[in-house]
N, C-alpha and C positions, 0 to 999 in steps of 0.2 A: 574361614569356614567354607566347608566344599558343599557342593547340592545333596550330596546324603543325606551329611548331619542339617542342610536347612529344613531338607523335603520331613526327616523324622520329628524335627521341632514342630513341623507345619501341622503334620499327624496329630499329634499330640496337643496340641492347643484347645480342644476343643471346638474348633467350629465344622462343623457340619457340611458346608460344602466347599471344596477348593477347586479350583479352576485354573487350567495349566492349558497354554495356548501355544505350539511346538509341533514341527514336523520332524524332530526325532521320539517317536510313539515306543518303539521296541526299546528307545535304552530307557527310555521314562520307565516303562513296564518291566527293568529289567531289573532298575534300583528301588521299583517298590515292592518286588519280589524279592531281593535280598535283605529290605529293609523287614516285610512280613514273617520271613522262615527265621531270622536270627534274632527274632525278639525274644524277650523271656517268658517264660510260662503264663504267668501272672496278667501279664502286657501282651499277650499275643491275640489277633485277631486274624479271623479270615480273610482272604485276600480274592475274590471276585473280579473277572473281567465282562463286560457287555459290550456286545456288536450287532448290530442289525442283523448282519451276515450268518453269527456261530448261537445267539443267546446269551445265557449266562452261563460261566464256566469258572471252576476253582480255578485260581494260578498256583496259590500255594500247596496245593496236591495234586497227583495225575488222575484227575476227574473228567469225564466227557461232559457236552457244555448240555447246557435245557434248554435243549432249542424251544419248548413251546413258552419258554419265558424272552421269545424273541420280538416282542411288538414291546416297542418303549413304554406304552401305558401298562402291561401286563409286566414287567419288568419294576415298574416304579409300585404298583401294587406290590408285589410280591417285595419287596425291599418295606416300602410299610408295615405288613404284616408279622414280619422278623421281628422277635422281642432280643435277640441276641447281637453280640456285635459283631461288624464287620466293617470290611473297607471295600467298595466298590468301585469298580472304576468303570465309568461310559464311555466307550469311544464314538467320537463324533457325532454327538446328539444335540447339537448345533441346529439341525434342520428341525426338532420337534419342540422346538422352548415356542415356539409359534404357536402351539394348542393349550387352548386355557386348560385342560383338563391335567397335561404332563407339569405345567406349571406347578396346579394346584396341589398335586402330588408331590414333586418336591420341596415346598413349603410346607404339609405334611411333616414328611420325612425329615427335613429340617428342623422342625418345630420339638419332634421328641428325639433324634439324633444323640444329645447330648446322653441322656438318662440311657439309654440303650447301647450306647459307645460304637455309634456308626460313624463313617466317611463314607462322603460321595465325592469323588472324584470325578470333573468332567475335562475330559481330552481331547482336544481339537484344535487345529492349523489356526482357526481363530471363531472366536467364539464370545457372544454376548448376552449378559446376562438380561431379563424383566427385572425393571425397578425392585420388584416384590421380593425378588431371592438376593439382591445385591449384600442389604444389610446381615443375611446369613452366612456371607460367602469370604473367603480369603483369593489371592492370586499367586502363583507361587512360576516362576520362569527359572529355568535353565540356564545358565552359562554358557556363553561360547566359548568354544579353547582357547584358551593363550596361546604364547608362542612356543610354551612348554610343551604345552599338552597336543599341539599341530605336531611338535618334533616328533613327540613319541609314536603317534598313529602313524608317521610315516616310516618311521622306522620301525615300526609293528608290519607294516605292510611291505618291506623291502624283506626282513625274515620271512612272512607269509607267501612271497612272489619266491624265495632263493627254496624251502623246501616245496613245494608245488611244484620246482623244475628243477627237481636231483640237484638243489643245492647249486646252482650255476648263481654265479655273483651279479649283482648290478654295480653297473658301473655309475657309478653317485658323483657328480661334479660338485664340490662346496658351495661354490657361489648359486649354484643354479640351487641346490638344497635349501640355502637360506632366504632364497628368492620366493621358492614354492612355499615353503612357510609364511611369508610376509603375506603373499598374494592369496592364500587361501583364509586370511585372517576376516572375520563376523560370517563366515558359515557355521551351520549348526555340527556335531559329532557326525552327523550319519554324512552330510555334505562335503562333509572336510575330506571323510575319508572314501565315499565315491571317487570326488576328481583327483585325489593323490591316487588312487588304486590305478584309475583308466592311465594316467600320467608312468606309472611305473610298469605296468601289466602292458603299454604297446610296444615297449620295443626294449626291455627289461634293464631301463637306465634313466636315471634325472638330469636333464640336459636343460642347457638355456632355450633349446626348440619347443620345451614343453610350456615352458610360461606363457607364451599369447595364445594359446589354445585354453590354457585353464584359465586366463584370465577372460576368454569367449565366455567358457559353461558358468564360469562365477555370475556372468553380466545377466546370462541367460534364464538363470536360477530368481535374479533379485529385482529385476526388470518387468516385474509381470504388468505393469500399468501402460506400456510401449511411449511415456514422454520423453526417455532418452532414448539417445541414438547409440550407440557403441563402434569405434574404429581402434584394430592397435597399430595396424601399418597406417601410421599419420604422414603427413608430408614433411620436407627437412626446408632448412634454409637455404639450402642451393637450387631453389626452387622458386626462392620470392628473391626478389631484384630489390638492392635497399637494404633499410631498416636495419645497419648498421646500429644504430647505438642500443635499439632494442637487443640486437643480437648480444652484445658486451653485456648490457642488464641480466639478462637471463642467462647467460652462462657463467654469471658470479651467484646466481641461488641455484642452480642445479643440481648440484650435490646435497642440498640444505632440503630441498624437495625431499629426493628421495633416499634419503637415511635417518635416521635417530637418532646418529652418534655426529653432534653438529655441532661440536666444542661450545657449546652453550647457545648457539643463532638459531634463531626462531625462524620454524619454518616461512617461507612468504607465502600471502594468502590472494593477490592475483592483482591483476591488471586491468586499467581502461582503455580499450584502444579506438581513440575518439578522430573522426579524420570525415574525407570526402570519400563520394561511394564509387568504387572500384579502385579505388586504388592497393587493395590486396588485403584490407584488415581480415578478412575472415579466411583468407590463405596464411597470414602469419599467426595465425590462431590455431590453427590446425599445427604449423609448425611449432611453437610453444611444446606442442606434447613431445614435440619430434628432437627438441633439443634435450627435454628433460626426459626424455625415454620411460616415459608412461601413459597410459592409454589415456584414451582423450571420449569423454562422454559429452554431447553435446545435448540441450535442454532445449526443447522446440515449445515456445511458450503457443504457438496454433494447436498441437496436441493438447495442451496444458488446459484450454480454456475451450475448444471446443468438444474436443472428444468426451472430456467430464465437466461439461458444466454443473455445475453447483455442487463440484466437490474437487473445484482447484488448486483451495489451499492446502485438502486431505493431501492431494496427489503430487502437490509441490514438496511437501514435507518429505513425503514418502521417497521422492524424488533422488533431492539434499541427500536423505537416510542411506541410499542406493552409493551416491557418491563417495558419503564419508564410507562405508564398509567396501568400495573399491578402491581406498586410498594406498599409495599414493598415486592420484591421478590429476588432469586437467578436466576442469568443466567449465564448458563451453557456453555463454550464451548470446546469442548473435541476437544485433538490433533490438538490443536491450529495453530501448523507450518503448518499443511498441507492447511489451509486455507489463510497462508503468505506466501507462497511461489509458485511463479508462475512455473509452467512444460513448455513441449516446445511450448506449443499448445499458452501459455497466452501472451496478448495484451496488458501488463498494468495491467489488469483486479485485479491482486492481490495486485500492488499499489496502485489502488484507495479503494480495500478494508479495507487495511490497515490503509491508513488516514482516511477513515471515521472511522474503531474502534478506534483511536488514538484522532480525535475530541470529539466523542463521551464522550468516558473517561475522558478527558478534561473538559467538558462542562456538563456532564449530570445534573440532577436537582432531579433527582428522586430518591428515595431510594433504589436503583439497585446493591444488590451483587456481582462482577465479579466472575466466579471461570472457572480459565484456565487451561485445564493440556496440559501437553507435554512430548513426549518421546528425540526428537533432540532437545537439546539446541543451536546447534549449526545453525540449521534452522531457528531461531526464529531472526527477525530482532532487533538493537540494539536497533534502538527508544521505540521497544513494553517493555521491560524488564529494560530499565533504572528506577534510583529512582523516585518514584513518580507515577509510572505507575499504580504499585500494593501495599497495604500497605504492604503485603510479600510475599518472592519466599520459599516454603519449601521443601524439597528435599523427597522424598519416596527413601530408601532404600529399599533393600534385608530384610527383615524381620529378626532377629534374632534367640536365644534359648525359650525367654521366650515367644514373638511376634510369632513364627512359633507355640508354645504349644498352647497360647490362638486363633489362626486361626484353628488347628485340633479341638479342643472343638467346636467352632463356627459351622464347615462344620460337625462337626458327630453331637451334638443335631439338625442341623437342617432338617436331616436324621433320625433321631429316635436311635442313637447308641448312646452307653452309654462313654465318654470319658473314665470314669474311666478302663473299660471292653481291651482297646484298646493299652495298654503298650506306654502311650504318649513319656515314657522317650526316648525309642526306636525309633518310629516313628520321635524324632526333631531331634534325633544324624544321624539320618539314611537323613533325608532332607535339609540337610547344603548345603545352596547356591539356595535353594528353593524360587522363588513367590508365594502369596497367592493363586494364579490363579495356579498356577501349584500342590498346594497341594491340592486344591481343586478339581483338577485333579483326582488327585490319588485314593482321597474317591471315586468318582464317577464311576472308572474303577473296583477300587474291588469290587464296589457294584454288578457290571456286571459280574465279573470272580466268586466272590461267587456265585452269583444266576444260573451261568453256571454249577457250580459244586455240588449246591442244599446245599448249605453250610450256616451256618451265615457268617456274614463278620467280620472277626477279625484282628488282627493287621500284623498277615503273608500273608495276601492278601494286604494290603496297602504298605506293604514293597516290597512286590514282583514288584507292580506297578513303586513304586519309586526307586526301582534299576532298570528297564528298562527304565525307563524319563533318556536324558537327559538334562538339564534344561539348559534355554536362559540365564544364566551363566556362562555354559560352549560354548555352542554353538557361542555367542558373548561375548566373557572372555574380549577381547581387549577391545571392545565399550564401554561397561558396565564399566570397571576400568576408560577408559579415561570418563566417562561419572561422575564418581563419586569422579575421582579426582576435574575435573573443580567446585564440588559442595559444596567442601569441607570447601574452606573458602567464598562463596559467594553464599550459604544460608542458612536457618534454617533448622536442621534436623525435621522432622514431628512427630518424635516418640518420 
């Protein structure tokens, strides 16, 4: 059943007021004008649009609008008054449900609606009804296009783009076509065909260059709350030192991510990656998306709870909502306990965030990567980490002899210094007990003490740095052993 034939059942029901919440306004208005003129005689009703802006105006005839019926209370008057039927449609009258007087006038109008054979229609991005009108009122929503109905708009728009320019062709790459269809998937009609238009109309071709630009304006369009972050150039594995076995993990579901057609394997739904801090977990987090070549939204639970207090759960949903409609993607959410665990200040607030991440993951539908990290395991409630939660927990250790060698390579090329130049052997014997993050340190500090000294940077400057550290291994010896005892036999190592 398509939204014509819902919208015309909706009409037709009898009630009195319907409420359609959508920022495509013109095709709404375009199917209730085609639904008004094609009625039959008998069945037919006028068809009325209102604006603050024009007044009220016939749709279904070329009539100029009454502007002096442009102030919503004089408008809802004049709709009571009418003994004949009609169908009215409000746009954006959102702002005046707040005066008891427009209120009282649509209860009114409600009240005798039925015997008179009116509709009121109210239209608006979003829109909430007083108690008092609810029980009069129906909801009626729009569909988003399928994958069908993306094809067709875009191919409506490569015809539209080929006559507009004497018929000169686009050059349409397949994959890249099915890609833009996938990626423009839970935008509304009017959205879908914005960002396919600007994708085809810049450079009169569908190329794989267009997909991280549309998947930007997608982020840009659904993002209005600013608690995710959006990146699509993520970072790659050749970048974190390690974490070998996780690498093999995720490149046995990365096809399973991101396709449909997955000989019957269920998507995966994400990972915990539980370890000591610095040693890269929220670098191979980033990289996650980089393996699986989807954008990576990250969830800043300090947005989450400060920016809207006492309406984190609203905007955590809203959040989740955002992700699944950019699937398929990674979501990101770093130092996870501090966002499950409530301080002295909290009211619940971290328990209700909690079950919602917990339904969520339960329930999602969409092809949404989890990737968790955490430094306290001990923070983390039982429900979030039990089986089933995550498809695995992997532990980041202390990097090793050969792990710590290939992390100095990594931080000196991407400095300009030559590994070989740098006496690595020296440098891993000399860093036992070292984080990525702290070796990475080290390059940085002698890069500063050389250039203090007018020096190159050589390996007696990196050593000198790392006999002054001392590293959050020594510092928390206790935490760190109780931290990697408990990991021992209940998870995967990462490397």
């Amino acid at each position: 059943m398509g939204d014509r034939h819902e919208l015309q059942l909706t009409l037709s029901s009898s009630v009195p007021i319907i409420v359609i919440e959508t920022h495509d306004e013109a095709r709404f208005l375009g199917m209730l004008t085609e639904l008004a003129v094609s009625s039959t005689a008998h069945k037919y009703r006028p068809l009325f649009r209102w604006s603050i802006t024009d007044g009220l105006q016939r749709l279904d005839l070329d009539l100029e609008p009454q502007t002096h019926n442009a102030k919503p209370e004089d408008v809802l008057k004049h709709i009571r008054a009418v003994t004949s039927p009609g169908i009215y449609a409000l746009l954006d009258f959102h702002p005046y449900l707040g005066d008891p007087v427009n209120v009282r006038l649509l209860k009114d109008i409600a009240i005798g609606a039925v015997a008179r054979g009116q509709v009121v229609v109210l239209v608006s991005h979003e829109l909430k009804l007083p108690p008092e009108l609810e029980r009069h009122s129906v909801r009626f929503s729009l569909r988003l296009p399928d994958d069908k109905a993306r094809s067709k708009i875009i191919g409506a728009l490569i015809d539209e783009y080929q006559q507009a320019n004497r018929h000169a062709n686009v050059e349409v790459d397949e994959q890249a076509f099915k890609l833009l269809v996938q990626n423009l998937g839970g935008l509304t009609h009017a959205d879908t065909e914005r960002l396919a238009r600007h994708a085809i109309y810049e450079d009169g071709a569908i190329s794989g260059s267009d997909i991280p630009a549309v998947m930007q304006a997608k982020y840009d369009l659904l993002n209005s709350q600013g608690v995710l972050s959006f990146e699509h150039d993520t970072a790659n594995f050749a970048e974190v030192g390690g974490f070998r076995a996780l690498k093999v993990w995720l490149a046995q579901r990365a096809k399973a991510l991101r396709s449909t057609d997955n000989a019957g394997l269920d998507p995966p739904k994400g990972l915990l990656l539980l370890g000591v801090q610095g040693c890269g977990k929220s670098l191979a987090a980033k990289a996650v998306a980089g393996i699986f070549g989807v954008p990576l939204l990250r969830l800043d639970f300090g947005a989450l709870y400060n920016k809207y207090h006492g309406e984190s759960e609203r905007n955590l949903r809203e959040s989740l909502t955002t992700a699944e409609v950019m699937s398929p993607c990674v979501l990101w959410i770093d130092e996870i306990e501090k966002g499950m665990a409530g301080g002295n200040e909290d009211t619940g607030t971290s328990q209700r965030i909690l079950a919602t991440v917990l339904t969520w993951m339960a329930e999602r539908k969409g092809r949404v990567f989890l990737v968790a990290t955490a430094n306290d395991i001990s923070a983390l409630p039982p429900e979030l980490v039990r089986k089933g939660r995550f498809d695995e927990i992997f532990f980041v250790d202390l990097p090793n002899a050969a792990q710590r060698a290939e992390i100095f390579t990594i931080h000196a090329r991407s400095r300009n210094l030559e590994p070989a130049q740098l006496d690595l052997q020296r440098l891993v014997h000399a860093s036992e007990g070292f984080s990525g993050a702290e070796i990475e340190q080290s390059i940085v500090s002698a890069l500063y003490a050389a250039d203090a000294l007018k020096q190159p940077v050589g390996a007696k400057h990196i050593l000198a740095e790392i006999k002054r550290t001392r590293p959050l291994s020594v510092l928390m010896g206790e935490r760190i052993a109780k931290l990697r005892h408990w990991a021992r036999d209940r998870t995967v190592s990462a490397n």
